[in-house]
C-alpha beads as a LAMMPS data file, in Angstrom:
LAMMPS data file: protein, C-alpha beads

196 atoms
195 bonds

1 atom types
1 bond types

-500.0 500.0 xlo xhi
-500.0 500.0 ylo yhi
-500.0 500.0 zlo zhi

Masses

1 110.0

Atoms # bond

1 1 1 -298.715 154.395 413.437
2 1 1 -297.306 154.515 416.932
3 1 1 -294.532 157.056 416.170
4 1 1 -297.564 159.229 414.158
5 1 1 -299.650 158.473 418.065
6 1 1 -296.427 159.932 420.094
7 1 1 -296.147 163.269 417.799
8 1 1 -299.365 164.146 418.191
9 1 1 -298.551 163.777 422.536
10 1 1 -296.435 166.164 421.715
11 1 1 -297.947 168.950 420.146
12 1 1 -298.460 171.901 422.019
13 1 1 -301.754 172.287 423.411
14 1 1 -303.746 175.659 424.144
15 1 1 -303.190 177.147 427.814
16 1 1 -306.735 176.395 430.408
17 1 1 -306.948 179.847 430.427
18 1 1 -307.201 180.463 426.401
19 1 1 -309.461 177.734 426.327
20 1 1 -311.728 178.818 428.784
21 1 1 -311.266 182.590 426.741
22 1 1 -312.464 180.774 423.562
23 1 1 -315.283 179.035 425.570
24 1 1 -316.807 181.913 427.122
25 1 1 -316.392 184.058 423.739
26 1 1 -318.686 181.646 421.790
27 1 1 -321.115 181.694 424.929
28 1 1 -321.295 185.179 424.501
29 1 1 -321.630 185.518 421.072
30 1 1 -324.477 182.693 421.088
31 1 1 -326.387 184.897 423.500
32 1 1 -326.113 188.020 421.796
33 1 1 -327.344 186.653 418.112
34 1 1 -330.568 187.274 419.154
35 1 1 -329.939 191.263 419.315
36 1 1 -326.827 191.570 416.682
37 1 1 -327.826 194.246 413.736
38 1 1 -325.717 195.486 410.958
39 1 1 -324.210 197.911 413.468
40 1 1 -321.990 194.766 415.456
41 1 1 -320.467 193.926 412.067
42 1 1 -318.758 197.753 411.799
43 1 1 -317.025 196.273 415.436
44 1 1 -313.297 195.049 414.400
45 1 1 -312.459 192.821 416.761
46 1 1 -309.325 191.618 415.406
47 1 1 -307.088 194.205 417.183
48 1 1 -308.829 193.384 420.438
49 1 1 -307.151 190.896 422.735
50 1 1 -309.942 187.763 423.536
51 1 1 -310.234 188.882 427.168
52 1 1 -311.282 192.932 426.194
53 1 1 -313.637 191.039 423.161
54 1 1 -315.322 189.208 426.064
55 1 1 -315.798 192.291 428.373
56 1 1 -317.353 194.389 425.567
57 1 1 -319.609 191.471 424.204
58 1 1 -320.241 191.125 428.561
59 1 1 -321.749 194.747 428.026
60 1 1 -323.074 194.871 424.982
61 1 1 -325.351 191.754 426.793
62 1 1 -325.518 193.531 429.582
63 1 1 -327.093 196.527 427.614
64 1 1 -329.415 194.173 425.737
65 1 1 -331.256 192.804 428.687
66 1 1 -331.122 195.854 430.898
67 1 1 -334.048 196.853 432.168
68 1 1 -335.228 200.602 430.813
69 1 1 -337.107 202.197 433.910
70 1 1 -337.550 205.447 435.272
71 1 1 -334.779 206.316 437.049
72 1 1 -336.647 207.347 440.727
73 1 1 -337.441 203.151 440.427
74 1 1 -333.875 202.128 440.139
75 1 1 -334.217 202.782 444.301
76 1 1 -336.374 200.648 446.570
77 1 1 -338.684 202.533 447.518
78 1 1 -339.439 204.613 444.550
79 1 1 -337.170 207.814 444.802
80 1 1 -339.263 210.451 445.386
81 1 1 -339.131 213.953 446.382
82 1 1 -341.602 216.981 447.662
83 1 1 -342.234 219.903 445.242
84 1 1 -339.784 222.346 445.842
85 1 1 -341.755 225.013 446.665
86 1 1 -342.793 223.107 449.699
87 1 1 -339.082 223.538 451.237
88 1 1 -337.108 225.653 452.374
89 1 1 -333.863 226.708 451.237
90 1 1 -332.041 225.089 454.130
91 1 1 -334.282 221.584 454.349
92 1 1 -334.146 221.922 450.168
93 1 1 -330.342 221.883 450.678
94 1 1 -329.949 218.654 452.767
95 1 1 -332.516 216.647 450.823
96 1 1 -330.531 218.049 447.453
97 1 1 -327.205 216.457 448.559
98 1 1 -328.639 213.613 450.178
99 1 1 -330.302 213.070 446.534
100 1 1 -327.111 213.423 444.842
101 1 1 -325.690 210.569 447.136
102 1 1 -328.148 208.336 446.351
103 1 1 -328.112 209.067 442.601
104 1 1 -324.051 208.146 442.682
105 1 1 -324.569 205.214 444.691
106 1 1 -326.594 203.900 441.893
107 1 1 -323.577 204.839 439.715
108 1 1 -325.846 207.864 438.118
109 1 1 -323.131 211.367 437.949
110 1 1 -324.309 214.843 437.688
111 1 1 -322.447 216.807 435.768
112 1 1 -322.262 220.843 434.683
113 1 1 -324.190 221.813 437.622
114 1 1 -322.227 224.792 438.995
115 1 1 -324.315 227.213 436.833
116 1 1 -327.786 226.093 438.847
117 1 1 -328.812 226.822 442.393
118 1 1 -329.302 224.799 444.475
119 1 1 -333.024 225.185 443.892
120 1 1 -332.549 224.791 440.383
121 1 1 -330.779 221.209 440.746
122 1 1 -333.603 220.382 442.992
123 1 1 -335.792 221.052 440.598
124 1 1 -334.062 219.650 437.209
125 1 1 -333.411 216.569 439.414
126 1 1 -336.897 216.354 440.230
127 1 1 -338.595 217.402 436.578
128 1 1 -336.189 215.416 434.476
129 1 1 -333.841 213.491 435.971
130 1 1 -336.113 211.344 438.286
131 1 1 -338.471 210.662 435.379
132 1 1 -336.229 209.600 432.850
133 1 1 -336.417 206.272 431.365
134 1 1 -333.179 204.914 431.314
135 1 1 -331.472 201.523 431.046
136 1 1 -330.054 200.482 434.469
137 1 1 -327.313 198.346 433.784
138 1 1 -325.714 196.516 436.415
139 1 1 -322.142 196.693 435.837
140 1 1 -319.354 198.014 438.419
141 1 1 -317.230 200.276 436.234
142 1 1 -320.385 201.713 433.740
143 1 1 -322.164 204.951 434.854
144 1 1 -324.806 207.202 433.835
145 1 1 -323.330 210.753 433.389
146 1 1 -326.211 213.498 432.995
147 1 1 -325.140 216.674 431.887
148 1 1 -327.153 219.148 433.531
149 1 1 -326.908 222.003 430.663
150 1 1 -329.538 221.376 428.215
151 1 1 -328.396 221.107 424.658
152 1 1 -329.125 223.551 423.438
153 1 1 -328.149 226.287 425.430
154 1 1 -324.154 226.974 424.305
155 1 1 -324.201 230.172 425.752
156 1 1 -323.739 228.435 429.456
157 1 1 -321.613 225.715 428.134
158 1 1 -319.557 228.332 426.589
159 1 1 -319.042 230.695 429.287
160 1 1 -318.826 227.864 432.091
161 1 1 -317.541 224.773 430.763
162 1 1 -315.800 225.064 427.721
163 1 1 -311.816 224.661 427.641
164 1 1 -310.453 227.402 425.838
165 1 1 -308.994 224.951 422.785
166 1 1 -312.877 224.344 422.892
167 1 1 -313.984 228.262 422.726
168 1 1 -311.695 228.948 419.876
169 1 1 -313.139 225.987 418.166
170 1 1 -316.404 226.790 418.149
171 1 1 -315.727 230.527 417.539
172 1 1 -313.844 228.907 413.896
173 1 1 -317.083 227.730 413.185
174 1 1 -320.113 229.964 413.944
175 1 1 -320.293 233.563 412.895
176 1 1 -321.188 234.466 416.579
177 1 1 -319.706 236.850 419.367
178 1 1 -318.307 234.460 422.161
179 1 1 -319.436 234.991 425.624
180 1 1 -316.882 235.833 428.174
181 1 1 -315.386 233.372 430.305
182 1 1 -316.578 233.176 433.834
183 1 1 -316.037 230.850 436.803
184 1 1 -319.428 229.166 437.528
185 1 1 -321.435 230.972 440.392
186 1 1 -322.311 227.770 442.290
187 1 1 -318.912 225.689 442.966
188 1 1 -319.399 222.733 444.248
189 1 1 -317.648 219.119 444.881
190 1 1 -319.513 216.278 444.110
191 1 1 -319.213 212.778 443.928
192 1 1 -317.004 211.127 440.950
193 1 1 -316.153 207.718 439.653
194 1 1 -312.386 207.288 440.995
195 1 1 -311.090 207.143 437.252
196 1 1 -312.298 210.356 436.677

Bonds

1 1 1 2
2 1 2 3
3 1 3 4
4 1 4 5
5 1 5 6
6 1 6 7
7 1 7 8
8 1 8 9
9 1 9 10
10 1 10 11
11 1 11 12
12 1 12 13
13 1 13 14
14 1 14 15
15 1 15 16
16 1 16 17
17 1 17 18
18 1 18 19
19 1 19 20
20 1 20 21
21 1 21 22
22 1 22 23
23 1 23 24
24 1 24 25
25 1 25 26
26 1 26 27
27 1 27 28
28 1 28 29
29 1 29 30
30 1 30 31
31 1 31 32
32 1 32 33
33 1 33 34
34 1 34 35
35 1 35 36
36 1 36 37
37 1 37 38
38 1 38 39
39 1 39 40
40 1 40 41
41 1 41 42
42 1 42 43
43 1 43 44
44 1 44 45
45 1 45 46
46 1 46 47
47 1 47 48
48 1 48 49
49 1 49 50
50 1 50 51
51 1 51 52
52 1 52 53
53 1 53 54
54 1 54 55
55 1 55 56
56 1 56 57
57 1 57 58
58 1 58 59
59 1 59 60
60 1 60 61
61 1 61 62
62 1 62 63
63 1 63 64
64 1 64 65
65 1 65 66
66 1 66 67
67 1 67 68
68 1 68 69
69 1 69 70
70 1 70 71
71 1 71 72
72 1 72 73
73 1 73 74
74 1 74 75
75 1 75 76
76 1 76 77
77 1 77 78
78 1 78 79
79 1 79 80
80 1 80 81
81 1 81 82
82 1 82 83
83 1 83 84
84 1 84 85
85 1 85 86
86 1 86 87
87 1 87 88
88 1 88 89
89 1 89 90
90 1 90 91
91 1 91 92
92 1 92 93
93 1 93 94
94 1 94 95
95 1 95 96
96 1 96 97
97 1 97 98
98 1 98 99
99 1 99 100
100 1 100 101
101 1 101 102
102 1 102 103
103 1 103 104
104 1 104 105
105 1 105 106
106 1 106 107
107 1 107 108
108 1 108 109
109 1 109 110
110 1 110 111
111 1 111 112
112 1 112 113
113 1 113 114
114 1 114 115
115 1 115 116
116 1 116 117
117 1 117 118
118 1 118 119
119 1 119 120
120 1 120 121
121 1 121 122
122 1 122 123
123 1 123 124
124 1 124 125
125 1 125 126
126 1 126 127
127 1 127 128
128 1 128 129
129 1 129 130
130 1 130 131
131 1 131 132
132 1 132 133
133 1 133 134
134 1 134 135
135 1 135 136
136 1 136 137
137 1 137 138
138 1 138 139
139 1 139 140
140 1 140 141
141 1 141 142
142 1 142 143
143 1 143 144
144 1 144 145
145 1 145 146
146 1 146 147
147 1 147 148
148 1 148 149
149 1 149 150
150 1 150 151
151 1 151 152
152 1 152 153
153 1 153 154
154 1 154 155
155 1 155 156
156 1 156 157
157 1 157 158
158 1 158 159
159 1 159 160
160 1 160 161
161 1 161 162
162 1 162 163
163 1 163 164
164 1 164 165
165 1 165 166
166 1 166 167
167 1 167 168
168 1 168 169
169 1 169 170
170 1 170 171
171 1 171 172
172 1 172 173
173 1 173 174
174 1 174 175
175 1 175 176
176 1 176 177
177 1 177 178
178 1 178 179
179 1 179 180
180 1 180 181
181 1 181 182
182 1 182 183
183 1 183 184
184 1 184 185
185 1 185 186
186 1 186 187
187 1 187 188
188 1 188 189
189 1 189 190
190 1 190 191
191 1 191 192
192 1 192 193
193 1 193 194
194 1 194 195
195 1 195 196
């Protein structure tokens, strides 16, 4: 019995660090039954080291208790802007980029915008972005990128956007003339996630 007692001393034992892996992994899945659907069994987590599991099932809770709120009440105060035919173009300018600050510092991107005035950011910023009901997730690394060329208008995405591997696949599949290539009429430079 006592030789049985000093092999079992010396078994290996599981590093703090795996343990506490293993721990917060059953946490995690414990607090996410309550939302799990058909769609987290297509997830293979077998190829994913415990660590990366824990970070997605850390956002996929995340997600799940996010509040979804109009995006002008992700600021306190409310976000709110004057028409834009109240302004103009220069004071419509400053409040613009000053808006598009704001939006990035709550980790919200703008992107395809070089195609619109300024007037007409203004405006789609005002008419659809503000209003939007979005979940605001409160995670360093996750942002909200809104592409600013509605879906279904190709044409700009195609003339202003599109790689040319991307223009030559779409022109494989639809029986339409491509638009010419063009640089955007409205450069501009704004903020981005550092990864990006």
């Amino acid at each position: 019995m006592n030789g049985q007692h000093e092999s079992m001393s010396h078994m290996p034992s599981p590093a703090a660090d795996e343990v506490e892996l293993l721990l917060r992994n059953a946490r995690l899945r414990d607090e996410l039954e309550p939302y799990i659907d058909e769609s987290f069994a297509i997830v293979s987590f077998q190829r994913m080291p415990l660590d990366k599991e824990n970070e997605f099932l850390e956002s996929m809770l995340a997600w799940e208790r996010a509040p979804a709120l109009p995006i002008s009440k992700w600021f306190f105060p409310e976000l709110t802007l004057p028409t834009p035919e109240s302004l103009d173009d220069d004071v419509l300018r400053v409040l613009l980029y000053d808006t598009i600050d704001r939006l990035f510092s709550a980790r919200i991107v703008l992107d395809m915008t070089e195609h619109l005035s300024d007037r007409q950011l203004y405006t789609l910023i005002l008419r659809d972005i503000l209003p939007s009901c979005e979940k605001k997730l409160d995670l360093p690394d996750n942002y909200l990128h809104w592409r600013c060329v509605d879906e279904g208008d190709v044409d700009v995405w195609l003339r202003y956007y599109a790689t040319e591997s991307e223009r030559m696949q779409w022109l494989e599949n639809n029986f339409e003339s491509l638009p010419e290539a063009e640089f955007a009429p409205f450069p501009r430079d704004l903020p981005r996630p550092e990864n990006e």
